[in-house]
PyMOL commands that place a pseudoatom at each C-alpha (Angstrom):
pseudoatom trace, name=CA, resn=UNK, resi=1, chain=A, elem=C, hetatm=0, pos=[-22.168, -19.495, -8.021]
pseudoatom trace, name=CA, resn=UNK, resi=2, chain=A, elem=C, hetatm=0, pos=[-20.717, -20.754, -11.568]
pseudoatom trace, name=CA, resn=UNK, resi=3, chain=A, elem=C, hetatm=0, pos=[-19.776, -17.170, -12.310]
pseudoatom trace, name=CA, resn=UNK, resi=4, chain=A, elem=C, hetatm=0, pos=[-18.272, -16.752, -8.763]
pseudoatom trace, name=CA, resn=UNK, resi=5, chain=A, elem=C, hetatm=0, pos=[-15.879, -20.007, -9.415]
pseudoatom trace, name=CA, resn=UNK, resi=6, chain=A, elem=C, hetatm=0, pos=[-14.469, -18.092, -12.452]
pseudoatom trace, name=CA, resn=UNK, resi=7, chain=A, elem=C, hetatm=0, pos=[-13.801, -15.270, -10.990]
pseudoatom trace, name=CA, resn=UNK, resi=8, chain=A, elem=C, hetatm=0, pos=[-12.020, -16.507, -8.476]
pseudoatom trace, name=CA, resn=UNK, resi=9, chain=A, elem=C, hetatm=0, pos=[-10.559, -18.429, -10.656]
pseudoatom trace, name=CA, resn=UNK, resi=10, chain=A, elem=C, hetatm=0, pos=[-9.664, -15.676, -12.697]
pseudoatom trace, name=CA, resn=UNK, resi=11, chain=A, elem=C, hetatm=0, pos=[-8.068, -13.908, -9.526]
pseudoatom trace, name=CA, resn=UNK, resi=12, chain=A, elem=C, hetatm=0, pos=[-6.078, -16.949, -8.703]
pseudoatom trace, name=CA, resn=UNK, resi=13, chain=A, elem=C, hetatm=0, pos=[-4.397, -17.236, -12.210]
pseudoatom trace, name=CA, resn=UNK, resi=14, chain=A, elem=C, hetatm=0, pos=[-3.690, -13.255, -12.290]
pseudoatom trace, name=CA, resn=UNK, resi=15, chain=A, elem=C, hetatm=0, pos=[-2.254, -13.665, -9.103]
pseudoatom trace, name=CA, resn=UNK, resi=16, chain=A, elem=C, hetatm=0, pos=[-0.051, -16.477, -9.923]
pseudoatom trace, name=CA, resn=UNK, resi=17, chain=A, elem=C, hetatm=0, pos=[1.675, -14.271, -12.838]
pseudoatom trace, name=CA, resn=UNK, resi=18, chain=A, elem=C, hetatm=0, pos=[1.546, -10.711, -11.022]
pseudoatom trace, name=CA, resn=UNK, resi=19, chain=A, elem=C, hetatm=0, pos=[4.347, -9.303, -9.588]
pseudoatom trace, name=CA, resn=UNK, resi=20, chain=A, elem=C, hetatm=0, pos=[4.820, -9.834, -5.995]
pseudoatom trace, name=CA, resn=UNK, resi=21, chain=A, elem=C, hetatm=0, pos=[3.967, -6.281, -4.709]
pseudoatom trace, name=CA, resn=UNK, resi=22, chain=A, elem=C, hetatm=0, pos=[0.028, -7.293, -6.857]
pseudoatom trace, name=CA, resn=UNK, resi=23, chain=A, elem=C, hetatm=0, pos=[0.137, -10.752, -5.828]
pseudoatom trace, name=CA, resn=UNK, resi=24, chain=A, elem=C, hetatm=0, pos=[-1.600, -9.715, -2.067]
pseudoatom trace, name=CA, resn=UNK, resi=25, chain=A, elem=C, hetatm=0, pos=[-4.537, -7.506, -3.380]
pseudoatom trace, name=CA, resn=UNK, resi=26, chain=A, elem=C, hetatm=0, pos=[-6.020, -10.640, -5.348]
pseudoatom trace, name=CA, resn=UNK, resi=27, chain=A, elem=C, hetatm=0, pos=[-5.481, -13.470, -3.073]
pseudoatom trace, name=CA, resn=UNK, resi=28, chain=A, elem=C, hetatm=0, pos=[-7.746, -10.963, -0.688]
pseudoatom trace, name=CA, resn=UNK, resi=29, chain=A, elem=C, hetatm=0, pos=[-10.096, -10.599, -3.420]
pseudoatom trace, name=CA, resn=UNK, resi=30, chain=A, elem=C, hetatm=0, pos=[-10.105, -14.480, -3.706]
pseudoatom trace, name=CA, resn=UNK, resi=31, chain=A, elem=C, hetatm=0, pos=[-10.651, -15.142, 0.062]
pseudoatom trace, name=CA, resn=UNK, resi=32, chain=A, elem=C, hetatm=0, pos=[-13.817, -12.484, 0.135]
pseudoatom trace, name=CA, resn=UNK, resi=33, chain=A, elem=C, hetatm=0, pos=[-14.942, -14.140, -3.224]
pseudoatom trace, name=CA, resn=UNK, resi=34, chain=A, elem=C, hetatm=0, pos=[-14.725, -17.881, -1.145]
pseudoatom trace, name=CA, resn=UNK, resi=35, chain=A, elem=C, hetatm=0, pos=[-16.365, -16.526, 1.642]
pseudoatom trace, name=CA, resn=UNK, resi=36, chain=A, elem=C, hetatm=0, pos=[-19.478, -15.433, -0.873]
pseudoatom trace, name=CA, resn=UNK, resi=37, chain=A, elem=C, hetatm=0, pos=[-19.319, -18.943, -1.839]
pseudoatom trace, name=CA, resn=UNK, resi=38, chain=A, elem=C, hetatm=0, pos=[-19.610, -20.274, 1.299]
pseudoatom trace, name=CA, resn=UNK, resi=39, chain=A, elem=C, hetatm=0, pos=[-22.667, -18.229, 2.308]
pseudoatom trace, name=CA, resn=UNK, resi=40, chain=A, elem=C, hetatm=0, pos=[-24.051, -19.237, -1.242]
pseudoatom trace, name=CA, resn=UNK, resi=41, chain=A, elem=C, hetatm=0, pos=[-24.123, -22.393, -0.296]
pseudoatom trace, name=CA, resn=UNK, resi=42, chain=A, elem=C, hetatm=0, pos=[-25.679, -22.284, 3.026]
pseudoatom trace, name=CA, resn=UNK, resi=43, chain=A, elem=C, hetatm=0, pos=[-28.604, -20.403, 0.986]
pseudoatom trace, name=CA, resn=UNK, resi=44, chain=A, elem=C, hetatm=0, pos=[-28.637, -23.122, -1.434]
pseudoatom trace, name=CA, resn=UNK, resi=45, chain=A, elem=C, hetatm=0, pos=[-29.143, -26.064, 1.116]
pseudoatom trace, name=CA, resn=UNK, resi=46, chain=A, elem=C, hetatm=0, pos=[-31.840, -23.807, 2.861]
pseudoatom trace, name=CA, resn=UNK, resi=47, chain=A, elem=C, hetatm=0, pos=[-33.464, -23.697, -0.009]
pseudoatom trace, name=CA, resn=UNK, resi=48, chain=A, elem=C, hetatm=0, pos=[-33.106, -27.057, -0.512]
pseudoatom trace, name=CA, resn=UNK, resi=49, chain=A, elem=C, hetatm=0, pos=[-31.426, -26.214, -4.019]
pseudoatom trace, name=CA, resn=UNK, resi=50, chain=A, elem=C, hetatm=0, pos=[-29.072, -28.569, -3.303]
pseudoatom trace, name=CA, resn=UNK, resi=51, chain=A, elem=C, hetatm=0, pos=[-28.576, -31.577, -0.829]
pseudoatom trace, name=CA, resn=UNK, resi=52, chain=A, elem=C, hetatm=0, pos=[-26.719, -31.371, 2.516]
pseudoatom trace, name=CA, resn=UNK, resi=53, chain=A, elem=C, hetatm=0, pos=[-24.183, -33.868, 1.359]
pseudoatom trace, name=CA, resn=UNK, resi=54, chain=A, elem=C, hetatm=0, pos=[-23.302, -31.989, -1.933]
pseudoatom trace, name=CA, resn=UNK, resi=55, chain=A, elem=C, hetatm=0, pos=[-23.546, -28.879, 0.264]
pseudoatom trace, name=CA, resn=UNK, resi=56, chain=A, elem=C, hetatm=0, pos=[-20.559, -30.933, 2.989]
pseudoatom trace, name=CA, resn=UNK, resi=57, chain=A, elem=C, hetatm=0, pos=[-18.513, -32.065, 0.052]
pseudoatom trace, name=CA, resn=UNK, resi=58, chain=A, elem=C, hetatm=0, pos=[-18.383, -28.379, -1.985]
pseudoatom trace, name=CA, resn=UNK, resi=59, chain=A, elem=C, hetatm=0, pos=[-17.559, -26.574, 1.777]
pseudoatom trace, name=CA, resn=UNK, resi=60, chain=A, elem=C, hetatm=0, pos=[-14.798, -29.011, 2.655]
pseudoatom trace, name=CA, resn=UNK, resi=61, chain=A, elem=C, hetatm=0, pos=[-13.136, -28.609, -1.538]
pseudoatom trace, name=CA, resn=UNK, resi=62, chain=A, elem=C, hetatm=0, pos=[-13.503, -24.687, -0.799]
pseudoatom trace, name=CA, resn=UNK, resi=63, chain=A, elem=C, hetatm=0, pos=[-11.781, -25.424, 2.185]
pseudoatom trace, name=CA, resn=UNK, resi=64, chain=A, elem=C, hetatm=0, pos=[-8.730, -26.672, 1.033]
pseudoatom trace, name=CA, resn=UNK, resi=65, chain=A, elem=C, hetatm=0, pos=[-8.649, -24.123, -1.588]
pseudoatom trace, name=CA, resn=UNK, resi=66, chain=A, elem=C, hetatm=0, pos=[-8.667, -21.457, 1.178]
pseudoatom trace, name=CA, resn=UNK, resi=67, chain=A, elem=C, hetatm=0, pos=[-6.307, -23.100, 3.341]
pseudoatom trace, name=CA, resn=UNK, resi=68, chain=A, elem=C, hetatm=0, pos=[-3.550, -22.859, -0.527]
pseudoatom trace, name=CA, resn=UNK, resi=69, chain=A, elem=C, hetatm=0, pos=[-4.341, -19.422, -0.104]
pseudoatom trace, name=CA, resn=UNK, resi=70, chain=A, elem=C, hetatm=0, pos=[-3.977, -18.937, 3.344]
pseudoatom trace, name=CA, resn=UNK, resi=71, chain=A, elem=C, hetatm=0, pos=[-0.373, -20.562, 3.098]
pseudoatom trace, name=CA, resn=UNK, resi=72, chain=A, elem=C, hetatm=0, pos=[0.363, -18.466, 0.005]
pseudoatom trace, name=CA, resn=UNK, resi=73, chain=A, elem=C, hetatm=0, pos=[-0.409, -15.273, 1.780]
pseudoatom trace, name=CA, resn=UNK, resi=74, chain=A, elem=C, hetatm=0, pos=[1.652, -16.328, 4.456]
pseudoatom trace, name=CA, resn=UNK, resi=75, chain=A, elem=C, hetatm=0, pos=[4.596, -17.339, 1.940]
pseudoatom trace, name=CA, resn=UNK, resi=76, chain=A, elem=C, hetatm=0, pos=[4.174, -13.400, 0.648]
pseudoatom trace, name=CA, resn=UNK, resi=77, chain=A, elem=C, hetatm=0, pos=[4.520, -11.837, 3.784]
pseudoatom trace, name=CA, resn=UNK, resi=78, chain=A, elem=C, hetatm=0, pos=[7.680, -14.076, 5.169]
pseudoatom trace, name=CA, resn=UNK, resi=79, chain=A, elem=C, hetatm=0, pos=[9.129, -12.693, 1.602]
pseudoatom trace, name=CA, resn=UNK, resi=80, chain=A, elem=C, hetatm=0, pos=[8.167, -9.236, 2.344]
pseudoatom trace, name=CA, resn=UNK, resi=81, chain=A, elem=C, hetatm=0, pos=[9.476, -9.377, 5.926]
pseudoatom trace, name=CA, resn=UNK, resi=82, chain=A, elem=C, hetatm=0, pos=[12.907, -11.551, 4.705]
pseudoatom trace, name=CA, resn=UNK, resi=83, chain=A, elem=C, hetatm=0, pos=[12.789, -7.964, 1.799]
pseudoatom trace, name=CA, resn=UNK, resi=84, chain=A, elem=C, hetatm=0, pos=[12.608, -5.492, 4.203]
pseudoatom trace, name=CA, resn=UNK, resi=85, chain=A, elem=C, hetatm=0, pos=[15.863, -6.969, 6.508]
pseudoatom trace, name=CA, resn=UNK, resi=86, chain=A, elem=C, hetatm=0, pos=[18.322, -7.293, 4.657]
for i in range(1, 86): cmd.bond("trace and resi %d" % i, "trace and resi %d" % (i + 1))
show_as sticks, trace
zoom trace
């Protein structure tokens, strides 16, 4: 799960710094790698690897971070829509 959080951290930074056109790709490759996480977790609690109230806090945190990236994918495709009519 470490390793996940890095690459997705990873994807978030190239994202922020790639052209737009390169900018969609990864923030899809960062909502798949959150929803990985989010199964991960489940597993964890069920294996009691961690507690259900670690497990509440670390889903609601990857929440928010998939809500930035829901609203930055949206941002992207107003700009590609605003591109395309001139």
């Amino acid at each position: 799960m470490e390793e996940r959080l890095q690459v997705l951290l990873a994807d978030l930074i190239r994202a922020k710094y790639s052209p737009i056109a390169g900018k969609e790709g990864l923030l899809r490759q960062v909502n798949i790698e959150l929803e990985v996480l989010r199964f991960q977790l489940r597993q964890a609690v069920d294996l009691r690897a961690i507690p259900l109230g670690a497990q509440e806090s670390l889903l609601d945190r990857l929440r928010g971070i998939g809500d930035q990236v829901g609203g930055w994918t949206r941002s992207l495709a107003v700009r590609a829509g605003e591109s395309r009519n001139p």
